[in-house]
C-alpha positions in Angstrom: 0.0 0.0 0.0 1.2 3.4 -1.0 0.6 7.2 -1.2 -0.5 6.7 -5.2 -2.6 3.7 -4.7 -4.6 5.6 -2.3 -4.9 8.0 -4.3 -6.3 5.7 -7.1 -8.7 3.9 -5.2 -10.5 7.8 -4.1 -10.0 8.8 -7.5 -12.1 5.5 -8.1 -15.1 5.5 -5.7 -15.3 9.6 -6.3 -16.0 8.7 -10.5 -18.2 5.7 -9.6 -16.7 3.5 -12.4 -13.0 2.3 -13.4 -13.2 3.6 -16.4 -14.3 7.2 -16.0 -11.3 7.0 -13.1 -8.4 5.7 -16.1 -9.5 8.8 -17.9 -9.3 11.2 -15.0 -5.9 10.0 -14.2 -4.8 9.7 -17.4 -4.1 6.0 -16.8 -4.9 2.8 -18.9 -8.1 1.1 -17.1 -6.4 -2.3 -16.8 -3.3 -0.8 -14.8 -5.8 1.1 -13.0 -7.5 -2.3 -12.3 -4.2 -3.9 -11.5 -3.6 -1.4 -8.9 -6.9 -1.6 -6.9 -6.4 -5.5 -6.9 -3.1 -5.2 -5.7 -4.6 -3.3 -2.8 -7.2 -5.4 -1.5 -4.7 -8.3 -1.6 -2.3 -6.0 0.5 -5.3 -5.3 3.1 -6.4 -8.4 2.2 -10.3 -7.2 2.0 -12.2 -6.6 -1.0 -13.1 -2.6 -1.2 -15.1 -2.6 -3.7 -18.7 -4.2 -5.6 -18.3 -4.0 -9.3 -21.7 -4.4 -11.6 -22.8 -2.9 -15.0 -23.8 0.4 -13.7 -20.0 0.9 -11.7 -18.6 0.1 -8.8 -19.5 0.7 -5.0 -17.6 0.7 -1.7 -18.0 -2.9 0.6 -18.1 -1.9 3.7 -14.2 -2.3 4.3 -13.9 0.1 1.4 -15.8 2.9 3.0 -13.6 2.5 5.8 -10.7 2.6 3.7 -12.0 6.0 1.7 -12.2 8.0 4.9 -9.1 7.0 6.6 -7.0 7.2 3.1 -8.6 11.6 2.6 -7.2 11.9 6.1 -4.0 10.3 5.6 -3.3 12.1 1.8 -4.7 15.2 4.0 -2.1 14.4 6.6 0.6 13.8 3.8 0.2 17.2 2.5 0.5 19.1 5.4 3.6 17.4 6.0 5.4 18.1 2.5 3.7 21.9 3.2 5.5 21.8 6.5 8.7 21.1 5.1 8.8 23.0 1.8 7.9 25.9 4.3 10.7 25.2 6.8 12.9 25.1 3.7 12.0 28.7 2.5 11.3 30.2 5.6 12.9 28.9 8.8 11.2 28.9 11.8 12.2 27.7 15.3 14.0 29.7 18.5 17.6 31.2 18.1 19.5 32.0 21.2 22.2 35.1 21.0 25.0 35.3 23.9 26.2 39.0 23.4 28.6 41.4 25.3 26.0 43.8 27.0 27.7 46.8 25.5 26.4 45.9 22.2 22.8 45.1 23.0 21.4 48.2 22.4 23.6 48.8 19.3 22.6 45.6 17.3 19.9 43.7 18.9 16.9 46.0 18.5 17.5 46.3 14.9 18.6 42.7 14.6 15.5 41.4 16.3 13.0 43.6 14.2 15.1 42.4 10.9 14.2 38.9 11.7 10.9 39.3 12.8 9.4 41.0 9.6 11.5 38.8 7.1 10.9 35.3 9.1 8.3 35.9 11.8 8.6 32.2 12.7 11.5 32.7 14.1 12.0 33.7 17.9 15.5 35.2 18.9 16.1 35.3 23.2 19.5 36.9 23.9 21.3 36.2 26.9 23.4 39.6 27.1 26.4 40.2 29.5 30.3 40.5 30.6 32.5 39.1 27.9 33.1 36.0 29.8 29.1 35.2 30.6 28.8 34.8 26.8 31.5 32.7 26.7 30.5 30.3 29.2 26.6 30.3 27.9 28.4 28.9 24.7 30.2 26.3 26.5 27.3 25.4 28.7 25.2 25.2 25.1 22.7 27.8 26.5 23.1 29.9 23.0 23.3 29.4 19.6 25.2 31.8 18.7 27.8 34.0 20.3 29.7 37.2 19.9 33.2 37.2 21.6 35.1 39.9 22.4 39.5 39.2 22.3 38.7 35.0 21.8 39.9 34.3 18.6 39.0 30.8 19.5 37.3 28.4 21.7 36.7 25.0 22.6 34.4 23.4 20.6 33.2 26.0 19.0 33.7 27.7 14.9 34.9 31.3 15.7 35.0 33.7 12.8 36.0 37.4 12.6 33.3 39.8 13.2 34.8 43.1 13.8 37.7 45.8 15.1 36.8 48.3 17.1 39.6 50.8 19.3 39.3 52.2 22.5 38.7 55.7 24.0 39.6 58.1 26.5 36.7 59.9 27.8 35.1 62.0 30.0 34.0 65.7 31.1 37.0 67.9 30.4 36.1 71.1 32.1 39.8 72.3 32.8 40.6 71.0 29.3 43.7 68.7 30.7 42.6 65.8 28.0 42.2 68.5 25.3 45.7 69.9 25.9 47.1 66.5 25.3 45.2 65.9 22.2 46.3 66.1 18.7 44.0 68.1 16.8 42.6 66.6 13.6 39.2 65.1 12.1 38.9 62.2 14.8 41.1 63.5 18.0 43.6 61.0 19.0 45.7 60.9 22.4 48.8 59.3 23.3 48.4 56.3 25.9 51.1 57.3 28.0 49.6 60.9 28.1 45.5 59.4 29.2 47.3 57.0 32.0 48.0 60.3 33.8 44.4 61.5 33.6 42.3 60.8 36.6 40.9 57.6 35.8 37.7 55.9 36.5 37.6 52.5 36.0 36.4 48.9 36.4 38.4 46.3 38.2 40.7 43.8 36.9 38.8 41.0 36.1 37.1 42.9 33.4 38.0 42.7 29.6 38.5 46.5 29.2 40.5 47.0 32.3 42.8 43.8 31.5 43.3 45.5 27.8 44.5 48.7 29.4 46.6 46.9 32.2 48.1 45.0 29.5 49.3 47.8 27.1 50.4 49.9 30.1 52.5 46.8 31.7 54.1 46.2 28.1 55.3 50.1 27.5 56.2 50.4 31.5 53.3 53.3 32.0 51.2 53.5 35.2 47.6 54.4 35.1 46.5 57.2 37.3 43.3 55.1 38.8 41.1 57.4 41.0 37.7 55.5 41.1 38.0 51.5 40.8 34.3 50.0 40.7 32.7 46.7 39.2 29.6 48.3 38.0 29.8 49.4 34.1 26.7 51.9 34.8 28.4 53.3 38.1 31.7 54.0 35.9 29.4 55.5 33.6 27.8 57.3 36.2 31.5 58.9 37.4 32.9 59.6 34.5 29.5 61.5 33.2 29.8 63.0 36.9 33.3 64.7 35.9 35.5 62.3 38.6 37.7 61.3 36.1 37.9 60.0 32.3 37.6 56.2 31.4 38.8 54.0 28.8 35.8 52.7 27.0 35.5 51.1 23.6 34.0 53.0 20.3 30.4 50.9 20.7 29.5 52.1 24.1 29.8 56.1 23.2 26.9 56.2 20.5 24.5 56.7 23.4 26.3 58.7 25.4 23.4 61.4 26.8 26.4 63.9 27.1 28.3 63.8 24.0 26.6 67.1 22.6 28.0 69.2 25.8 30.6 71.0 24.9 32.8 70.0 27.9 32.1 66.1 26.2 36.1 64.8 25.2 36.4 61.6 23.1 39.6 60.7 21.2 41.1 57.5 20.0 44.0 56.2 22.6 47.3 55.5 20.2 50.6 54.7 20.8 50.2 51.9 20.9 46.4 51.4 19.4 44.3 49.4 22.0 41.8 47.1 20.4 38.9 44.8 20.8 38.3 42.6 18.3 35.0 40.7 18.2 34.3 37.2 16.7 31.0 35.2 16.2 30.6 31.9 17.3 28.8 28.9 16.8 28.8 24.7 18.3 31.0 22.6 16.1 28.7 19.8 17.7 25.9 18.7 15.2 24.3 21.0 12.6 23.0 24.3 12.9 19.5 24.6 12.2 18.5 26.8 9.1 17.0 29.5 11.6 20.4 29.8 13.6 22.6 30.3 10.1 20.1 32.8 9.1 20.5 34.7 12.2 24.1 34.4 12.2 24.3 35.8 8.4 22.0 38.3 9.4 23.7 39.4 12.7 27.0 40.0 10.5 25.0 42.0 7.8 23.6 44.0 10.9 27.4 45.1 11.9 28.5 45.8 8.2 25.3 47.9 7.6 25.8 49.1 11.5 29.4 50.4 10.9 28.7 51.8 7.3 26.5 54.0 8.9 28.6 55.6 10.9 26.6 54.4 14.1 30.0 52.6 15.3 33.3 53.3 15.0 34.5 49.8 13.7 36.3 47.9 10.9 34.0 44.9 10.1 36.4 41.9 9.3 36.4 41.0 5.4 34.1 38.3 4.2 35.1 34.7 5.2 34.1 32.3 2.2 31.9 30.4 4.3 30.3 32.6 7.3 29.4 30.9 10.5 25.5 30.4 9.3 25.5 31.0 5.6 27.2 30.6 2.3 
């Protein structure tokens, strides 16, 4: 018994004769005929009463007739079903991102998805640099963006994007200014922002590490006035006037400050400090067609992000085959 001799056998009882079915079908009546015979000695019940006038169901056959529509019916959603999945992927995507990028990407991220694929979900699990990498390693997310982690275990990492860090702060004595070079984009020596009054987050954060780093390799000490765990109450100083900070090029688009004109941002040089951002996904089994989607859009997002001047990046050049897409 198959999908076509079902068929055949409706097609049958529905034209009330063989014949009248063979034309329908565009099938010669005897292999018609064969076919329905072949089926009652698979179910091994005769279906149907043939006489001049046609042919008529047996009772077995008007069983067969209603369970065969919902089993064609039930066959048809299913190809549906996956022809749909196919074109438009549908499921739940999970996104571990560095917090300071929530607001940057996800919004516009989320909305992308939701109006091209609205059967797919996105969560995002946003936090410290080394949250998202443990929520990959615990398989909590699908996806990942890592800051400085070029690689990691069990996981295909892929360039995403270069971004430098800042000095700044309120600069109402104009200290930082004085230091600056002038020029389009103000820069500022490294060794001259270490003597700034800095603000600061403690050691065990990516940022602070960077800068600890740089200053142990070119013998410089950093002027730290305010040391605090809290990204929002370093914010909170620094828009305060206690000091300047070192903060990367993503987390000053929203600054509510940047249009006073005691605001100071340049680009620390001398050595360049920089953050470079990669996006991840399980080398364990297949991604599902929803999660490389995401992932292909999530890089388009930064390109188109960056292009538009709404972060100060370098998006990394096209890999031949991107983490969720060709």
């Amino acid at each position: 018994m198959d999908l076509r001799s079902l068929r055949y056998f409706i097609a049958v009882l529905e034209a009330g004769s063989l014949s009248k079915a063979a034309a329908m079908l565009y099938v010669a009546q005897p292999a018609l005929t064969a076919q329905i015979k072949k089926l009652e000695q698979d179910l091994g019940a005769r279906l149907l009463e043939r006489s001049h006038a046609g042919v008529t169901p047996t009772p077995a056959g008007t069983q067969l007739y209603q369970d065969a529509r919902r089993l064609l019916s039930d066959a048809a959603a299913i190809r549906e079903r996956l022809q749909r999945s196919a074109d438009s992927p549908e499921g739940s995507v999970t996104i571990a991102i560095p917090f300071l990028l929530v607001t940057l990407l996800m919004g516009r991220l989320i909305e992308r998805v939701r109006d091209a694929y609205p059967r797919i979900r996105i969560f995002v699990l946003d936090g410290l640099s080394l949250r998202v990498q443990k929520a990959m390693l615990d398989g909590r997310a699908d996806i990942g963006v890592l800051v400085d982690t070029p690689r990691l275990e069990g996981m295909r990492c892929e360039p995403l994007a270069t971004e430098a860090l800042y000095l700044a702060g309120l600069d109402k004595d104009g200290a930082a200014r004085a230091l600056a070079e002038d020029g389009p984009e103000p820069r500022i020596a490294f060794r001259d922002a270490a003597r700034l009054p800095l603000v600061l987050q403690s050691r065990r954060y990516a940022i602070r590490q960077s800068v600890e780093n740089a200053a142990a390799e070119h013998g410089i000490t950093l002027n730290v006035v305010h040391e605090q765990d809290s990204a929002r109450v370093i914010r909170s100083l620094y828009l305060a006037g206690a000091g300047y900070t070192f903060t990367p090029a993503c987390a000053l688009h929203d600054v509510p400050v940047q249009h006073d004109p005691d605001w100071f941002r340049a680009r620390v040089g001398a050595p360049d400090i920089l953050r470079h951002y990669s996006v991840a996904m399980p080398l364990r089994g297949e991604p599902t067609p929803a999660s490389r989607l995401v992932a292909r859009m999530l890089r388009e997002e930064v390109r188109n992000t960056i292009a538009e001047g709404a972060w100060d990046a370098e998006p990394a050049p096209l890999a031949r085959t991107e983490p969720g897409g060709a």
